[in-house]
Backbone bond lengths (Angstrom), bond angles and torsions (degrees), N, CA, C in turn:
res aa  C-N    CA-C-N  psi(-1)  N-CA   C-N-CA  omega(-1)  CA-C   N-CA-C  phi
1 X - - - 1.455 - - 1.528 108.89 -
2 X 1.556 122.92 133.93 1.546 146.59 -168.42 2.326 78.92 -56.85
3 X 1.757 95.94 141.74 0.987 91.21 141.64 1.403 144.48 -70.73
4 X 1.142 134.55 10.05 1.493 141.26 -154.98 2.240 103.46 -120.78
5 X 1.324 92.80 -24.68 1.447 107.30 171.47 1.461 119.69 -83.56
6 X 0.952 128.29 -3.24 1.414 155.35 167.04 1.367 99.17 -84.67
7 X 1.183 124.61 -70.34 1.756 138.79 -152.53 1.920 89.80 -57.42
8 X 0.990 99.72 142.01 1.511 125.95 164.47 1.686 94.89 -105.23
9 X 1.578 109.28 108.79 1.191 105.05 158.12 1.587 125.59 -94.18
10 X 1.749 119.53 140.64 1.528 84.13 176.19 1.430 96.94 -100.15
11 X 1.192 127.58 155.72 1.301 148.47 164.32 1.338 141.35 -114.96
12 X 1.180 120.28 138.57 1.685 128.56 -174.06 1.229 115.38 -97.41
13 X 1.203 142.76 115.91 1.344 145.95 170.67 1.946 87.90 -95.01
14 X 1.520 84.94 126.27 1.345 122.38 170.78 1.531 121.13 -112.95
15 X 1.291 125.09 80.13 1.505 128.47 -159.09 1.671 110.20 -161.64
16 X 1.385 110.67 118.37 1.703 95.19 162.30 1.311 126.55 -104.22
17 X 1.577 111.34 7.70 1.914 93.97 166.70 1.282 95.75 -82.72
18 X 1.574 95.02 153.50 1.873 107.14 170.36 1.524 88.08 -75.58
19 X 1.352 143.53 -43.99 1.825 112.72 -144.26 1.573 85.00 -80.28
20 X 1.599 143.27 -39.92 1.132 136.79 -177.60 1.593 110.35 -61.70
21 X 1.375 108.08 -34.39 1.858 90.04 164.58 1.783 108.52 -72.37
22 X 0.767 128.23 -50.49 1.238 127.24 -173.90 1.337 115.50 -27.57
23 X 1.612 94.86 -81.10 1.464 112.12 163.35 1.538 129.16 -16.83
24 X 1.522 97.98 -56.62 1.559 111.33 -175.57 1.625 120.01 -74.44
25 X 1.408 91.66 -45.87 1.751 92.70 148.27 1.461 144.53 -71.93
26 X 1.450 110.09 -5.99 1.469 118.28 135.42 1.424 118.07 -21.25
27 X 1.479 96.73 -89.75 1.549 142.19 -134.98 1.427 73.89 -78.20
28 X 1.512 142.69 -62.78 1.566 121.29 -169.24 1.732 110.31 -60.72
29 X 1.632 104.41 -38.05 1.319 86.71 -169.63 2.052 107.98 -64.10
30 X 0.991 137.92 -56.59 1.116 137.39 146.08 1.483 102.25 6.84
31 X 1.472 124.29 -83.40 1.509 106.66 -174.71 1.159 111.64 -87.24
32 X 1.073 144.79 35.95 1.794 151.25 135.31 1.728 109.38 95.39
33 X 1.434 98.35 28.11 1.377 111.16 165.42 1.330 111.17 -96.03
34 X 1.691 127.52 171.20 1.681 135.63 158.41 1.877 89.10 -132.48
35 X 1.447 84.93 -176.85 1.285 108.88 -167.37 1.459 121.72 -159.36
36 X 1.068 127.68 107.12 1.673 120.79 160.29 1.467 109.83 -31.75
37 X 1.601 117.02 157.53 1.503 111.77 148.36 1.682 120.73 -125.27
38 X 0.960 105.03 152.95 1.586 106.19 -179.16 1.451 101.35 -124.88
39 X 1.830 125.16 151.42 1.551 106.05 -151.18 2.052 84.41 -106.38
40 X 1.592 98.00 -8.15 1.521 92.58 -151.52 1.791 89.48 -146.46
41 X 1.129 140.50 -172.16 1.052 156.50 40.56 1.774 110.98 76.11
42 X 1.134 87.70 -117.29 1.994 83.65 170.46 1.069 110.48 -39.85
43 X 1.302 131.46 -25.56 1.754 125.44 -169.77 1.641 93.50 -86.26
44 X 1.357 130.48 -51.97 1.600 123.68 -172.34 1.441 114.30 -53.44
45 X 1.970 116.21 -39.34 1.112 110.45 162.95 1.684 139.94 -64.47
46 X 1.478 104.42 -44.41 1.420 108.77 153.88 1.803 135.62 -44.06
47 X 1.399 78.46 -32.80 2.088 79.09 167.36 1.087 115.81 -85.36
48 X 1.851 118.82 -44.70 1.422 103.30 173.22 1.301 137.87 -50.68
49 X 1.684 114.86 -24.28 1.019 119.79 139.97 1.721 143.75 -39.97
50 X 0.723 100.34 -33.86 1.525 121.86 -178.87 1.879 103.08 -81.75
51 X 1.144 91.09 -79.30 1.772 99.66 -177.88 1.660 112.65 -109.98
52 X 1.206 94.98 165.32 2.076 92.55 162.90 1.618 109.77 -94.65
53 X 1.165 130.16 163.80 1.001 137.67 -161.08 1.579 106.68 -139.68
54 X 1.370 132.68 113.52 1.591 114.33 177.42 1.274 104.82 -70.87
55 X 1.241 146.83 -61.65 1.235 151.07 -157.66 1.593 113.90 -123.00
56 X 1.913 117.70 126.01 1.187 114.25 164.82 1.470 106.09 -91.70
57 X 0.902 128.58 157.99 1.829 152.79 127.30 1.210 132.39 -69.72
58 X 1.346 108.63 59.53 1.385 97.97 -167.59 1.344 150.30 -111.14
59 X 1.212 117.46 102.50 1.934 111.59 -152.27 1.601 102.48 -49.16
60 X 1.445 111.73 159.68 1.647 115.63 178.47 1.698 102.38 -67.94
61 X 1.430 96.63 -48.01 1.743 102.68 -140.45 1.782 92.33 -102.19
62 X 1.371 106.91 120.89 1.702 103.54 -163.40 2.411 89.61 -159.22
63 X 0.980 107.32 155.40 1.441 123.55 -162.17 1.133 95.34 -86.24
64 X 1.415 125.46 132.25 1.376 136.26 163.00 1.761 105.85 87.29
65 X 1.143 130.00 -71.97 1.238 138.50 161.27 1.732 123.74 -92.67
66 X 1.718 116.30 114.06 1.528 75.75 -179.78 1.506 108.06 -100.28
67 X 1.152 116.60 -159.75 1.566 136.37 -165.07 1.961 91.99 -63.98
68 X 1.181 113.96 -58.14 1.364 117.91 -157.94 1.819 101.97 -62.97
69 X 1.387 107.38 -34.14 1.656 101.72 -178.33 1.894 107.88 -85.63
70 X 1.416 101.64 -19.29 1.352 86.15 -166.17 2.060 109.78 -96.48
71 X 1.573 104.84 18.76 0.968 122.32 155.44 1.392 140.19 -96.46
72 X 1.984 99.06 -20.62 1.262 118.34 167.20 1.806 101.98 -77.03
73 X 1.077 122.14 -50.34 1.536 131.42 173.99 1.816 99.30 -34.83
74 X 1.124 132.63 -66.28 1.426 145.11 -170.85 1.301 111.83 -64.20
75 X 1.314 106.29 -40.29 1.670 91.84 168.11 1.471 130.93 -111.11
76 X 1.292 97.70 33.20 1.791 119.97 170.87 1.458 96.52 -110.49
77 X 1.218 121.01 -39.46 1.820 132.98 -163.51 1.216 103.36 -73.47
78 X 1.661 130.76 -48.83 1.617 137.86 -142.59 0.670 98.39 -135.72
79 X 1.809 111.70 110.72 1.663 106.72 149.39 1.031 129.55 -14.36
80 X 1.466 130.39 156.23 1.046 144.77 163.10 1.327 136.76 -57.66
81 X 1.389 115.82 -8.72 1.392 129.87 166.50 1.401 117.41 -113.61
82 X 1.458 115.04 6.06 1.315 127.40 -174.82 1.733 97.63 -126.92
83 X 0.894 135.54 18.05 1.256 152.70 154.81 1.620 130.04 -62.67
84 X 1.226 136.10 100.09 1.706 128.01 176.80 1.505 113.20 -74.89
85 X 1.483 93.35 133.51 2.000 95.38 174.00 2.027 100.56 -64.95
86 X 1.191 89.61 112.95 1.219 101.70 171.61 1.786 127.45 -85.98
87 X 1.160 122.00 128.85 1.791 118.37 -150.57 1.844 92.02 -118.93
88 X 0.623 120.44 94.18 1.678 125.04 175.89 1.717 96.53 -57.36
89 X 1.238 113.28 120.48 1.937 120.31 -171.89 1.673 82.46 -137.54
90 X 2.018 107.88 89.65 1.450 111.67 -170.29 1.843 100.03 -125.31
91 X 0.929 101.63 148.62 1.959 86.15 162.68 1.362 74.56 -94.17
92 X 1.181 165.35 -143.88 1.147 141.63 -94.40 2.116 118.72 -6.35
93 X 1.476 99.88 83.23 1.562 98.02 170.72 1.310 133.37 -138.48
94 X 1.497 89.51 51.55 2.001 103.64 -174.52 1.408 107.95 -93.56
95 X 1.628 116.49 161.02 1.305 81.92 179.46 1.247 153.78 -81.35
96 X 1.080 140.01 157.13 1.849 130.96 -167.46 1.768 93.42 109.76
97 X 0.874 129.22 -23.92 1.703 123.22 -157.84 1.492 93.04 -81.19
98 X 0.852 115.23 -60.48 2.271 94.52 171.80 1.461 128.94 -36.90
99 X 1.786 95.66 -44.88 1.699 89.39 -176.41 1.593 104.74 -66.96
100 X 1.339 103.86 -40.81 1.810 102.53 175.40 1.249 124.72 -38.24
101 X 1.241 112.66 -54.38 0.973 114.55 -173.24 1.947 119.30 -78.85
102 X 1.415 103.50 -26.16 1.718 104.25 155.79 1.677 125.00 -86.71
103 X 1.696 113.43 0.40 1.201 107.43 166.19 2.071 107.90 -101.67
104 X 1.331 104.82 10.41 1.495 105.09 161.49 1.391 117.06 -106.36
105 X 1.087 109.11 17.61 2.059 117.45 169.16 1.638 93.58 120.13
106 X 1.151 129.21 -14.48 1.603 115.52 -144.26 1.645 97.81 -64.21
107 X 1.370 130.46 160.78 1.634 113.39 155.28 1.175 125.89 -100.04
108 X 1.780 105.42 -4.56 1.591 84.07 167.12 1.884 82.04 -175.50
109 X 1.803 109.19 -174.71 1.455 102.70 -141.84 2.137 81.19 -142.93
110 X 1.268 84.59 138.10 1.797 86.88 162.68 1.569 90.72 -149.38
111 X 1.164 113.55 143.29 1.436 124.84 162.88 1.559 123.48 -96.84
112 X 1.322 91.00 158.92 1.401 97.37 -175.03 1.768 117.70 -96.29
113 X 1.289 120.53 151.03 1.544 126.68 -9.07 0.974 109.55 -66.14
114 X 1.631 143.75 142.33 1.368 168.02 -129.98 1.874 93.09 -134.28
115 X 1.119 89.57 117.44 1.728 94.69 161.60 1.584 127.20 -86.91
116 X 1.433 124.20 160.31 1.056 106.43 -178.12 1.100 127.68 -52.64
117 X 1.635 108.74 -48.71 1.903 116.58 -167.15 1.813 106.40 -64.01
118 X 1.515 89.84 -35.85 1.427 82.23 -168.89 2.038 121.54 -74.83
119 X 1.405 93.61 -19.26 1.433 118.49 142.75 1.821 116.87 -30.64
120 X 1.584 85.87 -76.36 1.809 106.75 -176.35 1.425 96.21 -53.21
121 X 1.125 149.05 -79.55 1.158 158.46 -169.83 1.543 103.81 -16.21
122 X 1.556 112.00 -88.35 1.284 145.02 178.81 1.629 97.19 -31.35
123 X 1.852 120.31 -75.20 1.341 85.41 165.31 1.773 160.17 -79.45
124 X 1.623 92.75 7.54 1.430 100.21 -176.68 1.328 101.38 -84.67
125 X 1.682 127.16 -13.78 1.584 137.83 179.18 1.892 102.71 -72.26
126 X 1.279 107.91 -42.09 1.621 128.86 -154.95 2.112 85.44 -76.36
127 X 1.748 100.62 -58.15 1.547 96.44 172.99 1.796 123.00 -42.76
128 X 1.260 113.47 -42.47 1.347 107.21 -157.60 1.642 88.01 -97.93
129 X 1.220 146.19 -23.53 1.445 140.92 172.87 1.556 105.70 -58.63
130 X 1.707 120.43 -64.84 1.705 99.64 -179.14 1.529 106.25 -82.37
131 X 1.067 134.56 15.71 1.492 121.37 160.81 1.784 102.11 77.10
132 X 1.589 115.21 26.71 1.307 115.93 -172.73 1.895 129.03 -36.69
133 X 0.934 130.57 123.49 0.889 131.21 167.65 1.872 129.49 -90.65
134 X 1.059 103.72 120.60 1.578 92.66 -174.64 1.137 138.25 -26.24
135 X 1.200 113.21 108.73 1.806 100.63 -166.02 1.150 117.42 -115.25
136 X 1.973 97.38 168.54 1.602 103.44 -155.67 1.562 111.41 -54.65
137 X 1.463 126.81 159.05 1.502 102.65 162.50 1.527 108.32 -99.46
138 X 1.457 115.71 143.92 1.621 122.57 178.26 1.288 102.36 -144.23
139 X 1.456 111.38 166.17 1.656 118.88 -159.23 1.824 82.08 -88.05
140 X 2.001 79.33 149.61 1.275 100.55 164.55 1.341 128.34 -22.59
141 X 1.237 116.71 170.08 1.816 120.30 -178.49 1.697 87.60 -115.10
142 X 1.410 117.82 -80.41 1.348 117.84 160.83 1.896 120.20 -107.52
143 X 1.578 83.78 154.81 1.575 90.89 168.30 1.164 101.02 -172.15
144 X 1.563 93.32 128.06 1.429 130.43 173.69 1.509 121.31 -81.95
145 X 1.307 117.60 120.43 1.672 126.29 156.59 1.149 142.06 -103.28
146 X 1.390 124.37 91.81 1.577 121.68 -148.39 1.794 97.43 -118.14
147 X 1.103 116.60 123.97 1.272 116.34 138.71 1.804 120.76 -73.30
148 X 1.318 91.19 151.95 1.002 101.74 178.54 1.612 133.97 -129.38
149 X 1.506 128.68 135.90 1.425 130.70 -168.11 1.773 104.99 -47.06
150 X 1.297 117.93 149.66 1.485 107.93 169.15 1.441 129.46 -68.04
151 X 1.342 115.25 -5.49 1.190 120.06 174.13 1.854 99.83 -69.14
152 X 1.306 106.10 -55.35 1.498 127.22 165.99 1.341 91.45 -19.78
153 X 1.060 131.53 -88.27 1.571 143.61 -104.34 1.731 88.59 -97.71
154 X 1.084 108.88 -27.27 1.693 125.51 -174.64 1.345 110.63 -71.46
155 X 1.586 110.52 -29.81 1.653 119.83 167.82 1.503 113.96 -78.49
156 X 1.506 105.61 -53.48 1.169 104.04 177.58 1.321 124.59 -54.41
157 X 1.449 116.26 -32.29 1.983 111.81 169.00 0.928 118.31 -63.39
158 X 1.802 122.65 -35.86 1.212 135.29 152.88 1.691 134.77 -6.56
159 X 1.170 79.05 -71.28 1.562 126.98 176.32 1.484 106.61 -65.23
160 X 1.388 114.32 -71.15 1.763 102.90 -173.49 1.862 109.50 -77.24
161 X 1.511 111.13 -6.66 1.207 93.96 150.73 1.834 145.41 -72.63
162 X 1.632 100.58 -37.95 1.227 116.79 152.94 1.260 114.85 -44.26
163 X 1.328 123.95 -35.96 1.938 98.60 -166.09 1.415 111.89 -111.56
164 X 1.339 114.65 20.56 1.535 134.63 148.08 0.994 121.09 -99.16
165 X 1.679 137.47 21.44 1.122 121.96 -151.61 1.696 78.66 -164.04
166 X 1.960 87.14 151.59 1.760 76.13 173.53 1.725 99.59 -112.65
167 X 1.122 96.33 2.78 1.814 94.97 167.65 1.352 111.94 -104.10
168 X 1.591 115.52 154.75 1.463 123.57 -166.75 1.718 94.01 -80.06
169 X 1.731 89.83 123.41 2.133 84.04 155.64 1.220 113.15 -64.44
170 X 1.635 101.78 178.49 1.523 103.65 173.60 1.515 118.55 -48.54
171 X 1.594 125.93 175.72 1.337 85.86 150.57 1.604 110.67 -115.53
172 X 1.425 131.13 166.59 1.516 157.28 -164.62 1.686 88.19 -45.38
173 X 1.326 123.53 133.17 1.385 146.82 176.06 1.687 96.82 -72.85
């Protein structure tokens, strides 16, 4: 068995749509990860405070703080060994928007919608880069519970059908 399948990563979901958290917490639970969520910015910094985090997720474009400053914030703030590989998970994917986002600290880039494998990938890459060590388990920092309108819920199936699939579902009426 891969060292990286062993590793308990903890992880930060950095995202403020609910169907894009949803989604994304799909796709981890699927590969036998969880995740905090943070909706913004001030929320990614406030947890790092709280706990360490091996890996962020972090969309660019987020309310109040976005993804790109509150990654510059983290790696001015935290040592360098106290630092999370941070994974930019943006639809931002024209070209130039990867290097951007790895010439603002990020370590590496998946776009959205994000498939599973390419998901799997990103964190079994993120495991063997900080050299993760099994970590403790402790309750969430945040967690969010949203119901959602049925129009909602019609995207969101949408949605977790697309990122199992290598053809586009319809899209949501």
């Amino acid at each position: 068995m891969p060292r990286w399948a062993r590793t308990i990563l903890c992880i930060l979901l950095a995202e403020d749509s609910v169907v894009n958290q949803k989604v994304a917490l799909y796709m981890l639970e699927k590969l036998s990860y969880r995740a905090d969520i943070a909706a913004n910015g001030h929320e990614v910094l406030a947890a790092l405070s709280q706990r360490f985090y091996h890996v962020i997720l972090m969309d660019v474009q987020m309310p109040e703080m976005d993804g790109i400053e509150a990654t510059q914030r983290i790696r001015a703030e935290h040592p360098p060994d106290q630092q999370p590989w941070i994974i930019a998970m943006t639809a931002h994917t024209l070209q130039g928007d990867r290097e951007w986002c790895l010439s603002a600290g990020m370590d590496d880039y998946i776009g959205k919608p994000a498939r599973m494998g390419d998901l799997a990938e990103k964190l079994r890459h993120a495991a063997t880069q900080k050299q993760c060590p099994p970590a403790a388990r402790a309750k969430p920092v945040f967690r969010h519970s949203v119901r959602l309108p049925v129009r909602s819920s019609v995207r969101l199936l949408s949605a977790l059908l697309r990122c199992n699939s290598r053809s586009p579902a319809p899209a949501p009426p």
